[in-house]
C-alpha positions as CSV (number, residue, x, y, z in Angstrom):
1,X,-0.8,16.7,27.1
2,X,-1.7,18.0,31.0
3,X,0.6,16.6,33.4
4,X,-0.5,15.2,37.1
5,X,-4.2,14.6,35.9
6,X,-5.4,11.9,39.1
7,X,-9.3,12.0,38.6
8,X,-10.9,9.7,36.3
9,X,-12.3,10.7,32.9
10,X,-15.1,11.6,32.7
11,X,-17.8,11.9,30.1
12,X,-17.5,15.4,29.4
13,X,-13.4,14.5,28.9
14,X,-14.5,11.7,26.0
15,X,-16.6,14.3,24.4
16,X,-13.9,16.9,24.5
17,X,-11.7,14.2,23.1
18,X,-14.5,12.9,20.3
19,X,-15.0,16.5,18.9
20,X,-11.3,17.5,19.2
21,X,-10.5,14.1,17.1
22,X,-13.7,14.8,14.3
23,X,-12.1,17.8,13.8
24,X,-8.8,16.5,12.8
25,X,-10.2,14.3,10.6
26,X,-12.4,16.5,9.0
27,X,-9.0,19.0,8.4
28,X,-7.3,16.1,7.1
29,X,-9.8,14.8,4.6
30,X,-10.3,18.6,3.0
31,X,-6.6,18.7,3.4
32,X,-6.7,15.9,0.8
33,X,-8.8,17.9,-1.5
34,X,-5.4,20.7,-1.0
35,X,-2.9,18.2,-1.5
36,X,-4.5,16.5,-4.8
37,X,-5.1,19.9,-6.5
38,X,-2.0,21.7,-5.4
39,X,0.7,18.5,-6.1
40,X,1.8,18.5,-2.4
41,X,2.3,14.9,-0.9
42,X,-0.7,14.4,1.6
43,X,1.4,12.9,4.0
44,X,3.6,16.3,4.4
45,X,0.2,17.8,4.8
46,X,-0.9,15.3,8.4
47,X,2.6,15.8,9.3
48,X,1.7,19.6,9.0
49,X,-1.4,19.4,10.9
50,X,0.4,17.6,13.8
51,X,3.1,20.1,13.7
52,X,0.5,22.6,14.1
53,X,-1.1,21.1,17.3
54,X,2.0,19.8,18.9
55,X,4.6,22.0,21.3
56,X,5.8,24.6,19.3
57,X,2.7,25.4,17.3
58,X,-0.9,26.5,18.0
59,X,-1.9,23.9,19.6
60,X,0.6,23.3,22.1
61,X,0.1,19.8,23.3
62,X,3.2,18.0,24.7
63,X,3.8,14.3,23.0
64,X,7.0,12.6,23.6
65,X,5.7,8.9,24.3
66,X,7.9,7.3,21.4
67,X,6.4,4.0,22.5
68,X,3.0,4.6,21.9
69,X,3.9,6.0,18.4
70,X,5.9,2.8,17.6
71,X,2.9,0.7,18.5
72,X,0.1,2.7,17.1
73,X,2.2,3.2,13.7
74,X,2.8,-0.6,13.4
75,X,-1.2,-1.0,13.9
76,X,-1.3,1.4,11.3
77,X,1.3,0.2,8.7
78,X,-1.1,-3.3,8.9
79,X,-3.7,-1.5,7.7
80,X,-2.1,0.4,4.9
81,X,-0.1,-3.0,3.6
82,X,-3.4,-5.1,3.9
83,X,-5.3,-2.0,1.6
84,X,-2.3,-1.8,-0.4
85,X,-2.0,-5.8,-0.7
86,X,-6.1,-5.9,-1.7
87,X,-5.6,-3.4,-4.4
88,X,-2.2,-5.4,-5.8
89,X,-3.5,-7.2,-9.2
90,X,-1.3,-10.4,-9.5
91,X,-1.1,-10.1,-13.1
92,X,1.1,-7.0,-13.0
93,X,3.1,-8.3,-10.8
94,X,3.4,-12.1,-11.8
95,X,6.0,-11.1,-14.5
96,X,7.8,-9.2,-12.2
97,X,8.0,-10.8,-9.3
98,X,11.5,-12.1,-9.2
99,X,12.8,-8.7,-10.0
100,X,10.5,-7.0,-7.4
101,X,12.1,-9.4,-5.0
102,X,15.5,-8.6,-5.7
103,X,14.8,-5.2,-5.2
104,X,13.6,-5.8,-1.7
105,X,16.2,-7.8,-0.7
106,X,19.6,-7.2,-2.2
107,X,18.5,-3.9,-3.3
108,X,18.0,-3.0,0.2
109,X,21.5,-4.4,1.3
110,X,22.8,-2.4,-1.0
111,X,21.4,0.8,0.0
112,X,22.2,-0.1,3.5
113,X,25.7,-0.3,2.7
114,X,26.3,3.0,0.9
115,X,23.8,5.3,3.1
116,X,25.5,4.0,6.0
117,X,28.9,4.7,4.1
118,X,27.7,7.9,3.6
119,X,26.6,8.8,7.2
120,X,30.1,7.4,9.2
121,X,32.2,9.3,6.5
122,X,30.5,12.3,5.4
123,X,28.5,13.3,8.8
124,X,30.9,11.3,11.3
125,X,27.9,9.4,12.9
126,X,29.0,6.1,14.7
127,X,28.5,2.8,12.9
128,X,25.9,1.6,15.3
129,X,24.3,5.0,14.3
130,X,24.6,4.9,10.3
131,X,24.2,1.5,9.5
132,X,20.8,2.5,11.6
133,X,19.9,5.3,9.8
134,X,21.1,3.4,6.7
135,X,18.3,0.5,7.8
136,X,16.0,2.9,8.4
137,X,15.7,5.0,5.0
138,X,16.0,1.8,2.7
139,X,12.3,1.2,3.2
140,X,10.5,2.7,0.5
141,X,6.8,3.5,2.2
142,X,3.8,1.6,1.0
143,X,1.6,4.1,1.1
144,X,3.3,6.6,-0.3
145,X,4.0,4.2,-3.6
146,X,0.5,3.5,-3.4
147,X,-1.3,6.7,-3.4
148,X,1.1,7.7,-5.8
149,X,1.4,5.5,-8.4
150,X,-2.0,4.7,-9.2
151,X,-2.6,8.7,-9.8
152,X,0.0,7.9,-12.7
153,X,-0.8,5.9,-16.3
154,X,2.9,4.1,-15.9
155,X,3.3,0.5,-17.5
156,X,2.1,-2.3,-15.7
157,X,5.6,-3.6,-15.2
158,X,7.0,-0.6,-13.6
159,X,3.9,0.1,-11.4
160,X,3.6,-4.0,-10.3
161,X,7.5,-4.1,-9.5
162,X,7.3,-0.3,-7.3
163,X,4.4,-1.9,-5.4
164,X,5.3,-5.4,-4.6
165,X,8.7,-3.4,-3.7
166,X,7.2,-1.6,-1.5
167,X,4.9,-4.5,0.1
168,X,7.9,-6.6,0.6
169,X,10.9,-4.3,2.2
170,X,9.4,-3.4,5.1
171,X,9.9,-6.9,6.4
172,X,13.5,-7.5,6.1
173,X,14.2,-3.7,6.9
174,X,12.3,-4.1,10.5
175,X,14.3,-7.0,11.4
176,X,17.9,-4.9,10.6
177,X,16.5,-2.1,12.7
178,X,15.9,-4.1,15.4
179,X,18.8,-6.0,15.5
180,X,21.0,-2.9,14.8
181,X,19.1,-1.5,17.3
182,X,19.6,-4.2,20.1
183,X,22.2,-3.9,22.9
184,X,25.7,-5.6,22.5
185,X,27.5,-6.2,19.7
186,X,26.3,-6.4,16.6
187,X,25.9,-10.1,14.7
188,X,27.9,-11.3,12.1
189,X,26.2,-10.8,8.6
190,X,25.2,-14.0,8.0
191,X,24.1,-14.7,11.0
192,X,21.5,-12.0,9.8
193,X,21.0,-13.1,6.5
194,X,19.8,-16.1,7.6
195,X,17.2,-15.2,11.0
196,X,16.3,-12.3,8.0
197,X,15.4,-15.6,5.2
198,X,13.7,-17.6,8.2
199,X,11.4,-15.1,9.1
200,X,10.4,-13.9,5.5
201,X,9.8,-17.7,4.7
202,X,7.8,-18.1,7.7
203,X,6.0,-14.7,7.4
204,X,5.1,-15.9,3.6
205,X,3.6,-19.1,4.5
206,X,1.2,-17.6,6.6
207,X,0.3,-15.1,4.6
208,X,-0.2,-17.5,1.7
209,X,-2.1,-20.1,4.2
210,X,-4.1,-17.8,5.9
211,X,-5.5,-15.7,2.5
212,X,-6.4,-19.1,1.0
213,X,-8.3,-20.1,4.0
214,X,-9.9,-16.9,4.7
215,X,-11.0,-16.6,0.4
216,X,-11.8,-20.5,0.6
217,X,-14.4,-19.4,3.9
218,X,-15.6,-16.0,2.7
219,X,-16.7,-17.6,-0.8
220,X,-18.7,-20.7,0.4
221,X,-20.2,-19.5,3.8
222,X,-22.7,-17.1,2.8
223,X,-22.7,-14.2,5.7
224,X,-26.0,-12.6,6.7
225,X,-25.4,-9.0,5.5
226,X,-23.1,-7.6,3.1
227,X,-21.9,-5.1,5.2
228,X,-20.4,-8.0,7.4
229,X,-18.1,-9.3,4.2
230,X,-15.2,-6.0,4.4
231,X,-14.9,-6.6,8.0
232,X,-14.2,-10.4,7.9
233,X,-11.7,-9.3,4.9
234,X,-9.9,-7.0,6.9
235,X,-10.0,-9.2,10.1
236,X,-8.4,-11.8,8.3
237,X,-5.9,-9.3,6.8
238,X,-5.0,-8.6,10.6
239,X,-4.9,-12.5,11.8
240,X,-2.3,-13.4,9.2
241,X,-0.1,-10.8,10.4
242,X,-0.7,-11.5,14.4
243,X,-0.2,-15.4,13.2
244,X,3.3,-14.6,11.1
245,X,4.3,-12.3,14.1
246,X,3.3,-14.9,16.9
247,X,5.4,-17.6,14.8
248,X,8.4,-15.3,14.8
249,X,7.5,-14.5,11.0
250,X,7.3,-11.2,9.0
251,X,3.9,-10.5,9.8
252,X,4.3,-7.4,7.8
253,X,4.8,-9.4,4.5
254,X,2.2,-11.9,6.4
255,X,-0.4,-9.7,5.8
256,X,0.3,-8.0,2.6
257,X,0.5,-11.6,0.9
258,X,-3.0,-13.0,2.9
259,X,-4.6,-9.6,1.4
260,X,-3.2,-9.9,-1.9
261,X,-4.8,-13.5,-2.6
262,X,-7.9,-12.6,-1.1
263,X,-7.4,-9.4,-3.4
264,X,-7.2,-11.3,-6.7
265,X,-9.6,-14.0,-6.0
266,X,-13.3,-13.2,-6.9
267,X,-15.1,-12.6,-3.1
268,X,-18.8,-11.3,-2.9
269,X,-19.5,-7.7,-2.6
270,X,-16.0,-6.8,-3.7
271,X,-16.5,-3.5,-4.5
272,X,-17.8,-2.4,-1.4
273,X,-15.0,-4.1,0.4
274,X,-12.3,-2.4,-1.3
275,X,-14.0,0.8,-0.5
276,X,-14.0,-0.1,3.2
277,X,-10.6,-1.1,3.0
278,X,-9.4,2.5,1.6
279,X,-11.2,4.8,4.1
280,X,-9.6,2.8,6.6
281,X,-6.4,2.7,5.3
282,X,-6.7,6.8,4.8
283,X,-7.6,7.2,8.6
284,X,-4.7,5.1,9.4
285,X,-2.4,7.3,7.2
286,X,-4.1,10.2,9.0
287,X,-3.7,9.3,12.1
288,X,-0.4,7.8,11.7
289,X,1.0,10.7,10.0
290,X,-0.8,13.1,12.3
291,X,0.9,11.9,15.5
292,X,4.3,11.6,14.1
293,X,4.0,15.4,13.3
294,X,3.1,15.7,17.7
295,X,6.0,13.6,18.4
296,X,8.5,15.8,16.6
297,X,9.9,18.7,18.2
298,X,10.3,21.2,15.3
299,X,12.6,23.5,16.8
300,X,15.5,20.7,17.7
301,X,15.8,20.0,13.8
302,X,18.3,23.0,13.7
303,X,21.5,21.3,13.5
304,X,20.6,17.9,11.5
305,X,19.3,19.6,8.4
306,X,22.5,19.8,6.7
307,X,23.4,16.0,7.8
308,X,19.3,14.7,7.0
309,X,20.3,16.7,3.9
310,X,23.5,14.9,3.0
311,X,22.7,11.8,4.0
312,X,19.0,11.7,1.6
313,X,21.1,13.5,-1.3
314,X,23.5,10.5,-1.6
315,X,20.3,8.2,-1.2
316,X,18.5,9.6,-4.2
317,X,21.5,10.1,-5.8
318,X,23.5,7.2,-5.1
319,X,22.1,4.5,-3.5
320,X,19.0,4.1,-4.9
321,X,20.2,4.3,-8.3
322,X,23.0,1.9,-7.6
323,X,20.5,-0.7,-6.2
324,X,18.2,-0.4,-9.1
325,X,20.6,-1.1,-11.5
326,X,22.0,-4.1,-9.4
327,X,19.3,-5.6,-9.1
328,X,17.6,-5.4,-12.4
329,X,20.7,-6.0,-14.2
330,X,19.7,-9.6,-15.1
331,X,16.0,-9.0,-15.7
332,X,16.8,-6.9,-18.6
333,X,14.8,-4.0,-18.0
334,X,15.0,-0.5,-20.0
335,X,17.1,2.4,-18.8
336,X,13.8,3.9,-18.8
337,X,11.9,2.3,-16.4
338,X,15.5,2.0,-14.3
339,X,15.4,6.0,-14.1
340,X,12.0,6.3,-13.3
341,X,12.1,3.1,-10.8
342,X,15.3,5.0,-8.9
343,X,13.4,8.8,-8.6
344,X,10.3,6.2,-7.4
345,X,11.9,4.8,-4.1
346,X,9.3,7.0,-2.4
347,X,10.0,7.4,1.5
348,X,6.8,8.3,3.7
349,X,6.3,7.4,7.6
350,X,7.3,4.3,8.0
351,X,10.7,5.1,7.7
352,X,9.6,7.8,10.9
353,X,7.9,5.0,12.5
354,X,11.3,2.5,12.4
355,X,13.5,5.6,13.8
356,X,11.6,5.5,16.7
357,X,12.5,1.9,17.5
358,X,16.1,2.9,18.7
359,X,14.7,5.6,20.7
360,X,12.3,2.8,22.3
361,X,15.7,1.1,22.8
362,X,17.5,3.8,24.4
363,X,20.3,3.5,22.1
364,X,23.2,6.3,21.9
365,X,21.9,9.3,20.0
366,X,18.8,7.8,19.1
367,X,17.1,11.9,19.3
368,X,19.3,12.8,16.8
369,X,18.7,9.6,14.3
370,X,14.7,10.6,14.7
371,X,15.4,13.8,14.0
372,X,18.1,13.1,10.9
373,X,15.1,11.0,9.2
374,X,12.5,13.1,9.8
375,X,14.1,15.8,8.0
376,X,15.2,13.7,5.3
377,X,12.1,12.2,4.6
378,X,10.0,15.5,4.8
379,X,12.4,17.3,2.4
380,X,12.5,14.8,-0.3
381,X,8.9,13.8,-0.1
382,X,8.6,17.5,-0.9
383,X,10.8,16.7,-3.9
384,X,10.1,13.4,-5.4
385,X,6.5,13.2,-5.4
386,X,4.9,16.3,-7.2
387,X,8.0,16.1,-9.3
388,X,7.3,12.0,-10.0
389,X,4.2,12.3,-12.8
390,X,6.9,15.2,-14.6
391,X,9.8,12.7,-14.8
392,X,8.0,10.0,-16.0
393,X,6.1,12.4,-18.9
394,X,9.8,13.3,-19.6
395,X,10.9,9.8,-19.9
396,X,8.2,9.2,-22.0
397,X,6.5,6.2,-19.6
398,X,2.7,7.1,-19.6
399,X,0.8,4.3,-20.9
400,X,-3.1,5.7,-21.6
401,X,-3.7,3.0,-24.1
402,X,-4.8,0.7,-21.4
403,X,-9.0,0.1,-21.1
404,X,-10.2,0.4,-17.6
405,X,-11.6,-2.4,-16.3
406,X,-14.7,-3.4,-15.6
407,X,-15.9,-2.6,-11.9
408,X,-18.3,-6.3,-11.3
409,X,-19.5,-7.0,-7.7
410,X,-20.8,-10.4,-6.8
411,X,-23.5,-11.3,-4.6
412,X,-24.3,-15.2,-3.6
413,X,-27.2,-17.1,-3.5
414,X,-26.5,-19.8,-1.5
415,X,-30.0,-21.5,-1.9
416,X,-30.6,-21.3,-5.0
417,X,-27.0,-22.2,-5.9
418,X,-26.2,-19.3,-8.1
419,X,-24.7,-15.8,-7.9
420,X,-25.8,-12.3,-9.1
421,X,-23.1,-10.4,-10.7
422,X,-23.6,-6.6,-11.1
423,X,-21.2,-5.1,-13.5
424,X,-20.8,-1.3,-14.2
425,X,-19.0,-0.4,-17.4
426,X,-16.9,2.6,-17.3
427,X,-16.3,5.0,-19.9
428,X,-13.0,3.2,-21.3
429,X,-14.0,0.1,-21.5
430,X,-14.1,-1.6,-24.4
431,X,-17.0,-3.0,-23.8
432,X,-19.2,-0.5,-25.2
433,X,-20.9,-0.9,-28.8
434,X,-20.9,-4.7,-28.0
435,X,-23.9,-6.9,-28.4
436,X,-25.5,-9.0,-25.6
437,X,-25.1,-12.0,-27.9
438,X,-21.6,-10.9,-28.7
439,X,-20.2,-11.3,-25.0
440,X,-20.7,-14.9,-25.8
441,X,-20.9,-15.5,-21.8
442,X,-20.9,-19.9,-20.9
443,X,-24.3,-21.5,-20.5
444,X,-25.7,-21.1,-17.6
445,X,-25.3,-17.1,-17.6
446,X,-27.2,-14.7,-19.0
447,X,-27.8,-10.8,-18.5
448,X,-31.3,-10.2,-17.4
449,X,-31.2,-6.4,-16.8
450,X,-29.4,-3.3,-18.0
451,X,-29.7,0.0,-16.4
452,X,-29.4,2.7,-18.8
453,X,-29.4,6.9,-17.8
454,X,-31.6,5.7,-14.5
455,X,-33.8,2.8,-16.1
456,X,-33.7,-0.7,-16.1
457,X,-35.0,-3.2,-19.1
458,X,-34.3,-6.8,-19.7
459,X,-32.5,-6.8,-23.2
460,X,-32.5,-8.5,-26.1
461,X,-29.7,-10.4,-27.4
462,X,-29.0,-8.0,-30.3
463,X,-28.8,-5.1,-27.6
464,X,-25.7,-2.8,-27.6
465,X,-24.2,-2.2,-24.4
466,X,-22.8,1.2,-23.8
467,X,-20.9,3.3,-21.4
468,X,-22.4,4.0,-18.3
469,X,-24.5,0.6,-18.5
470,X,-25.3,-1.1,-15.6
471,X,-25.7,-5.0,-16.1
472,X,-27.3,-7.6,-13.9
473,X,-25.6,-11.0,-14.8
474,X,-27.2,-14.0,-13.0
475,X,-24.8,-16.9,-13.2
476,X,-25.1,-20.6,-12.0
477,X,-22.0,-22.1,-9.5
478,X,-20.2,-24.1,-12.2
479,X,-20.2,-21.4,-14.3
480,X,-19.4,-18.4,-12.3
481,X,-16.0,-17.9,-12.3
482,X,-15.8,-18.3,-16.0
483,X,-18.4,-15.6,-16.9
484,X,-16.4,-12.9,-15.1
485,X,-13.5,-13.5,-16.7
486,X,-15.3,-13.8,-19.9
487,X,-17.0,-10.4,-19.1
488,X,-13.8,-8.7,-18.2
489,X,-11.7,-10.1,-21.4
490,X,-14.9,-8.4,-23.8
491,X,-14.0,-5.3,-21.2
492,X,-10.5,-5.6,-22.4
493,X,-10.5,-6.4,-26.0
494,X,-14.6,-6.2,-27.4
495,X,-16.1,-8.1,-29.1
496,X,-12.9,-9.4,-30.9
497,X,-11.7,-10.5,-27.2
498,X,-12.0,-14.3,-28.2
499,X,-10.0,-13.9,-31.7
500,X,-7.7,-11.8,-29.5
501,X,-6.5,-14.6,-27.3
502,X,-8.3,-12.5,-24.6
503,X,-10.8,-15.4,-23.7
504,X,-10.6,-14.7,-19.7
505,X,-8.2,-17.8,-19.0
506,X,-7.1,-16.8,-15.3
507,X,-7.9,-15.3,-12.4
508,X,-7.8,-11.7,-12.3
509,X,-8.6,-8.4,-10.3
């Protein structure tokens, strides 16, 4: 970063700038292709590239403007939760819900508590200090969980309560950073139990008023290109949390919640939007990750190795375990699931982002707590997650049993009051070897084309569908909701989906 610059920039200072930021991403999206063969968390790899460019490697630019990072890793962290919170399927985590919960709110008391412990007694950090740093790596990162977790065939119950986890912590763990982080004396604990319940309660009334209004809208005002429909969903992602946050809310858990309904409710040109929403939540990974690796100082880590190291060791160990089994005492789950659920509490940058709040604050050896989580979360990132697909083959948790489902975008037509859903059957579903006439879809549907090995023919109704197919399903308003989930209960169960119970009775994603 060049110091004293006074002229203005210029155009050939934006192109420098352009082509210097196309690379980077263009190194970052083959470095996913490195990370995905090789096992190697992608997020050690942008910290790696931002490493690389900062001070003390090759690229030598000087970045120490903690305040920018905060702001643009917030930005970022709204993007990743409102990806995250699209992709969330409210049927895995509707059974799991009050145990998810638990987990993000005593569970992270409780690791609090010990890591805290851990860092007065063991390291001899001040209690201002560890119950900081103790805040700070209780957040398990949503887009760590993410990524990682649906690379893995894990049960829906272990996968549903990790994720909604992972959507909700962030918002309590924010508020103890910050008020840990404030100057004077700390508040009493319940004074902080209940400004932490206020805000959650306001930050999820939003979120849930906002994603019904925005799905309400986005299903009955028909836009005038489809490429319009992923940007309203993501601008709406980003109002609930600027609403939750203006209201004194969580707008963190704001916006996961507002993307979450509009996640699970059937919007038109779905596919398409969830594609939009994961490139952007991979550039805001990228970018997020990239400049926390220029705002580390590599060769200042020296002397808080050993204490990162401590300090994560009696996390993994300890605390994490302890507050898995706390918390899911009373929901009865399986040791099982416990282990893998405790090896799972996947840290990533957003416990990087947080330490930089009491740096923002200028609070006593605030250097050192950036520095302490950094090299706690880069070390066990590089342990937990390639090692996270062994533990759970060892625990014996895979579940490949499950059929894929169906992948069924929706296009309305507003004046002719129907809607033209095209649905791709992938190569697990069970689906194939059905008949038209066995998909037994309400009148007022009916599939008028099928697009088979590159081409199209209107079927008859003893037809068998197979994998690969492509299916144009033209359906009237009334009946519109019910033939997709009629189509993705046949997807789930065949032709004996009806028999099965499997009759598409809710709303599902």
């Amino acid at each position: 970063m060049h110091q004293g610059r006074e002229r203005p920039l210029s155009i050939h200072d934006l192109n420098e700038l352009l082509l210097v930021c196309s690379i980077v991403l263009l190194v970052a999206v083959a470095a996913v292709r490195i990370s995905s063969r090789s096992g190697l968390p992608s997020l050690l790899v942008y910290l790696g590239i931002g490493v690389l460019m900062g001070e003390d490697g090759i690229g030598g630019i000087r970045f120490d403007n903690a305040e920018l990072t905060q702001v643009i890793g917030y930005a970022a962290l709204v993007v990743i939760l409102a990806e995250g919170g699209l992709g969330t399927k409210w049927k895995e985590i509707k059974p799991v819900l009050p145990a998810a919960t638990s987990l993000a709110l005593a569970g992270v008391a409780v690791s609090v508590g010990i890591t805290a412990a851990a860092a007065h007694y063991l390291v001899g950090l001040e209690w201002r200090q560890a119950l900081i740093i103790g805040a700070v790596v209780s957040s398990t990162d949503a887009a760590a969980v993410f990524s990682v977790l649906r690379k893995i065939p894990l049960p829906a119950r272990v996968t549903g309560t990790l994720e909604a986890e992972s959507g909700f912590n962030d918002a309590p763990v924010v508020i103890l950073v910050v008020s840990f982080s404030a100057a004077g004396p700390i508040e009493h604990w319940y004074v902080l139990i209940g400004e932490i319940a206020l805000e959650l309660t306001i930050g999820a009334a939003i979120g849930l008023a906002v994603g019904w209004l925005g799905t309400w809208t986005l299903r009955h005002v028909a836009l005038p290109a489809s490429g319009l429909y992923p940007i309203a969903v993501m601008a709406i992602a980003v109002a609930a949390y600027a609403a939750g946050a203006m209201a004194h809310g969580s707008g963190f858990l704001a916006v996961y919640l507002a993307s979450m309904v509009m996640g699970n409710a059937r919007l038109p040109h779905w596919p398409a939007t969830r594609g939009f929403a994961d490139g952007l939540g991979w550039i805001a990974q990228i970018g997020m990750f990239v400049l926390l690796g220029l705002l580390v100082t590599p060769h200042e880590l020296g002397d808080d190795i050993v204490p990162a190291l401590v300090i994560g060791l009696v996390l993994t160990m300890v605390a994490r375990p302890l507050s898995v089994v706390f918390c899911l005492l009373p929901f009865r789950v399986p040791w099982r699931e416990q282990t893998l659920m405790s090896w799972a509490g996947l840290r990533g940058a957003v416990p990087i982002i947080l330490a930089t709040i009491p740096v923002v604050s200028d609070v006593e050896g605030s250097d050192r707590i950036f520095n302490i989580v950094f090299g706690l979360v880069v070390v066990y990132t590089l342990i937990q997650g390639p090692t996270l697909p062994w533990v759970a083959r060892k625990l014996r948790l895979g579940d490949k049993s499950a059929a894929a489902d169906l992948g069924i975008e929706s296009a309305p037509l507003e004046r002719l009051r129907g809607h033209l859903l095209s649905v791709t059957i992938p190569a697990e579903s069970k689906m194939h070897g059905v008949e038209i006439s066995e998909l037994r879809l309400p009148a007022g549907a009916a599939v008028t084309l099928v697009v088979r090995e590159g081409k199209s023919f209107v079927p008859l109704p003893t037809t068998v569908l197979r994998r690969g197919d492509e299916l144009l399903v033209v359906a009237t308003d009334p009946v519109r909701d019910a033939a997709e989930r009629r189509l993705r209960a046949v997807g789930r169960g065949g032709k004996l989906a009806g028999w099965l119970g499997m009759n598409g009775g809710g709303a599902e994603r």
